[in-house]
PyMOL commands that place a pseudoatom at each C-alpha (Angstrom):
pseudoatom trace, name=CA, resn=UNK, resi=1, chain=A, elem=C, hetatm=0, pos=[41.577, 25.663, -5.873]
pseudoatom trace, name=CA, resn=UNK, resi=2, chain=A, elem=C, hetatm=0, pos=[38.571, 24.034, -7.547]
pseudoatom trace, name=CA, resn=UNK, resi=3, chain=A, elem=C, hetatm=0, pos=[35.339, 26.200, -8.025]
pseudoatom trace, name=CA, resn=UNK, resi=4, chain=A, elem=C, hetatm=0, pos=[32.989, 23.057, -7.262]
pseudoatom trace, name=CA, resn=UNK, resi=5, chain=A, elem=C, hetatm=0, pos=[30.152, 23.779, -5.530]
pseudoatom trace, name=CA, resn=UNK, resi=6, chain=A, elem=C, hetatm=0, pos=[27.920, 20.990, -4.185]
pseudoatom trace, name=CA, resn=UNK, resi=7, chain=A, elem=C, hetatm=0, pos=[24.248, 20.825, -4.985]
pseudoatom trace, name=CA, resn=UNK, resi=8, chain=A, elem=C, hetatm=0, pos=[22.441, 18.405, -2.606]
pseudoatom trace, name=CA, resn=UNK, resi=9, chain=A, elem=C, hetatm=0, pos=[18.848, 18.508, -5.182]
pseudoatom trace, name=CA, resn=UNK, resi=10, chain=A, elem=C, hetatm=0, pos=[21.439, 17.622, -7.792]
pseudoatom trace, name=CA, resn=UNK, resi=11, chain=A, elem=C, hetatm=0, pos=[23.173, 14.594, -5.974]
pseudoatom trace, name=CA, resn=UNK, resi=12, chain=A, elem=C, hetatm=0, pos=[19.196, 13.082, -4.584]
pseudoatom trace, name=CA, resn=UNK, resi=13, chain=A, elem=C, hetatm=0, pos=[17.887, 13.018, -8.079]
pseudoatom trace, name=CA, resn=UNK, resi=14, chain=A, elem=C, hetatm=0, pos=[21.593, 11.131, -9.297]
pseudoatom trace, name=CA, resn=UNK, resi=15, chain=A, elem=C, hetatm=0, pos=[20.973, 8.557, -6.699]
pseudoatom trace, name=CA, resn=UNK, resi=16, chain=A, elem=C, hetatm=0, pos=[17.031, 8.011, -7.716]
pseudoatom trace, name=CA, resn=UNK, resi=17, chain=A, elem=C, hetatm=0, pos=[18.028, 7.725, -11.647]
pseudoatom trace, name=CA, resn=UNK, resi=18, chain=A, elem=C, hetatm=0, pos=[20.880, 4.976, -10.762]
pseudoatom trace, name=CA, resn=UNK, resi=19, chain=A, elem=C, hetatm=0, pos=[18.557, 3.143, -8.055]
pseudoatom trace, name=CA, resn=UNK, resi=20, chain=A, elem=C, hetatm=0, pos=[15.892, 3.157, -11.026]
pseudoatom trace, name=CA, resn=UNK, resi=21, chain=A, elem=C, hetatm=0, pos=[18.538, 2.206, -14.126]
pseudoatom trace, name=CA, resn=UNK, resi=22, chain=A, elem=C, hetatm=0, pos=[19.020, -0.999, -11.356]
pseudoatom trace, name=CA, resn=UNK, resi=23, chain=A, elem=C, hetatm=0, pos=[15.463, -1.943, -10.511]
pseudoatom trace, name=CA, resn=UNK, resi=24, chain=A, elem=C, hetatm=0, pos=[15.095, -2.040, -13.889]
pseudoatom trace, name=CA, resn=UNK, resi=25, chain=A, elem=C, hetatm=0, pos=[17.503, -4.386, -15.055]
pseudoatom trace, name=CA, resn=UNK, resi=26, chain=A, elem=C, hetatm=0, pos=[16.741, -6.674, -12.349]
pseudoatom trace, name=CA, resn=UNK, resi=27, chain=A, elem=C, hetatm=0, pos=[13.348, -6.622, -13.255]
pseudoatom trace, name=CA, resn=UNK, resi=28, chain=A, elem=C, hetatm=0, pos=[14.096, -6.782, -16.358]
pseudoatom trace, name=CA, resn=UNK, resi=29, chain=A, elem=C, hetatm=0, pos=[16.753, -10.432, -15.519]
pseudoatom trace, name=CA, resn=UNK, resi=30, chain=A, elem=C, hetatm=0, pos=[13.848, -12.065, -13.152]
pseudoatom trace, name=CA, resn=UNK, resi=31, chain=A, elem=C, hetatm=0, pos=[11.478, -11.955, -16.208]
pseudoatom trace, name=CA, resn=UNK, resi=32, chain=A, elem=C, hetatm=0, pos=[14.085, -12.921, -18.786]
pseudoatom trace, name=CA, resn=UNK, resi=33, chain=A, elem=C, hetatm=0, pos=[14.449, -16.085, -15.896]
pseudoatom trace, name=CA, resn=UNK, resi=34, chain=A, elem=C, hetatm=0, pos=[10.836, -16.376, -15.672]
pseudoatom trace, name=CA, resn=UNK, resi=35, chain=A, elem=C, hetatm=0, pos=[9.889, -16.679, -19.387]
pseudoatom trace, name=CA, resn=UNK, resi=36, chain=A, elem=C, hetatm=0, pos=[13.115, -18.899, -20.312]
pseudoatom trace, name=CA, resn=UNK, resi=37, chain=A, elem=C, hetatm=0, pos=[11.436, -21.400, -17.100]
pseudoatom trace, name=CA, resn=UNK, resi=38, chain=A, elem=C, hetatm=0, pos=[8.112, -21.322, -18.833]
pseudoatom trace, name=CA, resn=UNK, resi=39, chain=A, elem=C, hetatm=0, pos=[9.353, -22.608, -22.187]
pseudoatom trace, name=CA, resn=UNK, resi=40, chain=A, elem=C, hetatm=0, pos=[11.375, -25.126, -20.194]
pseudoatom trace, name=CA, resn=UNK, resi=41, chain=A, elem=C, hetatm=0, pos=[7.998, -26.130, -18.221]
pseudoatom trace, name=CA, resn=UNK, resi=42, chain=A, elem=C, hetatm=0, pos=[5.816, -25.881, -21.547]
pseudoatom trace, name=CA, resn=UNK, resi=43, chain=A, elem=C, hetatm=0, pos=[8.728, -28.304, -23.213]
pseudoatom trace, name=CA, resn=UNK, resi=44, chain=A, elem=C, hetatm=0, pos=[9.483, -25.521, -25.901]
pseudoatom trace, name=CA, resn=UNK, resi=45, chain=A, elem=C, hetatm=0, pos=[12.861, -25.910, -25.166]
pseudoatom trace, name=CA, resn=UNK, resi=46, chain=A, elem=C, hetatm=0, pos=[15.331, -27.632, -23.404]
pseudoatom trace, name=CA, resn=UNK, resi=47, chain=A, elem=C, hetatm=0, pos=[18.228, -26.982, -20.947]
pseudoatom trace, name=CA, resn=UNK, resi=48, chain=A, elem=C, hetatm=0, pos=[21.267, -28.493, -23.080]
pseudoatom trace, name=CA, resn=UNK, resi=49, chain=A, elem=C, hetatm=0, pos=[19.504, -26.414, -26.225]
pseudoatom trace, name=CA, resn=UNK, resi=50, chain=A, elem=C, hetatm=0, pos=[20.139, -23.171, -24.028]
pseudoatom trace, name=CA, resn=UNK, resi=51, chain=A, elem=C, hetatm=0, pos=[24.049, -23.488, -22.667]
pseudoatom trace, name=CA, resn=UNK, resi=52, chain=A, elem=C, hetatm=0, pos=[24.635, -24.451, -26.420]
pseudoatom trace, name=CA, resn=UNK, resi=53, chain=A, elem=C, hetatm=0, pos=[23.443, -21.017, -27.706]
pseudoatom trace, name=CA, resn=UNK, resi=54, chain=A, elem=C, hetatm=0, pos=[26.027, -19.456, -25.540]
pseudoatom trace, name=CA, resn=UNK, resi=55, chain=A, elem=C, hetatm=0, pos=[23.994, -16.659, -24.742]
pseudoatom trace, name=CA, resn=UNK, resi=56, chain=A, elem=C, hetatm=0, pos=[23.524, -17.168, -21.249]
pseudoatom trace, name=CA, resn=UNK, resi=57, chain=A, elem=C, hetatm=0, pos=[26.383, -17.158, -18.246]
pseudoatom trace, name=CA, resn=UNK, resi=58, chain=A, elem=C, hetatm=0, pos=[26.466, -20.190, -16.050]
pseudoatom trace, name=CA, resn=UNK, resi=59, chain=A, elem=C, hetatm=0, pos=[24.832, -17.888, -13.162]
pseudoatom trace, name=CA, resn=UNK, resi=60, chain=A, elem=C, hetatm=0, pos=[21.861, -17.690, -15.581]
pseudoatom trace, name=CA, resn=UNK, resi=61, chain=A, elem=C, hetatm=0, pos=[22.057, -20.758, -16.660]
pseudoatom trace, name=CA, resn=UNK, resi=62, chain=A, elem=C, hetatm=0, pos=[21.799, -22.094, -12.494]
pseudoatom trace, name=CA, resn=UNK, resi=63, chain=A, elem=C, hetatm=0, pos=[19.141, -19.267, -11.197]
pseudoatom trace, name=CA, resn=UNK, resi=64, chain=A, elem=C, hetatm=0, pos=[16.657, -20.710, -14.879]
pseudoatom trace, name=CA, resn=UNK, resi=65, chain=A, elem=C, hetatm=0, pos=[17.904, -24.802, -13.514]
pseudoatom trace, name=CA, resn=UNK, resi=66, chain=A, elem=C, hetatm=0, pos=[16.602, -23.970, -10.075]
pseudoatom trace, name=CA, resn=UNK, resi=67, chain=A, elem=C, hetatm=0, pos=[12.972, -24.744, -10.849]
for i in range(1, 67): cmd.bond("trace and resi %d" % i, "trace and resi %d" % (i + 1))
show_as sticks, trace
zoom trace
């Protein structure tokens, strides 16, 4: 048999840090989105100049388009 023993305090406070870990990186994505839609709206840059870095997926690339 397995000597596990379940510890509920243990389990809440796994499910807070990976709920956190999340909001943060979509935080962290809207305001990449924001800023990158500023420099487009400022003229700093341009659309074509960002897909030909390559850094961004096309799902980035539509959520910064949609304006």
């Amino acid at each position: 048999m397995f000597g596990f023993e379940w510890d509920e305090k243990e389990e809440r406070q796994a499910l807070i840090e990976i709920s956190e870990a999340r909001g943060e990186a979509r935080g962290e994505e809207r305001g990449k989105i924001s800023t990158i839609r500023d420099l487009l709206a400022n003229g700093l840059v341009t659309l074509d100049a960002l897909k030909a870095t390559g850094r961004y997926s096309p799902e980035e690339l539509d959520a910064i388009a949609k304006m």
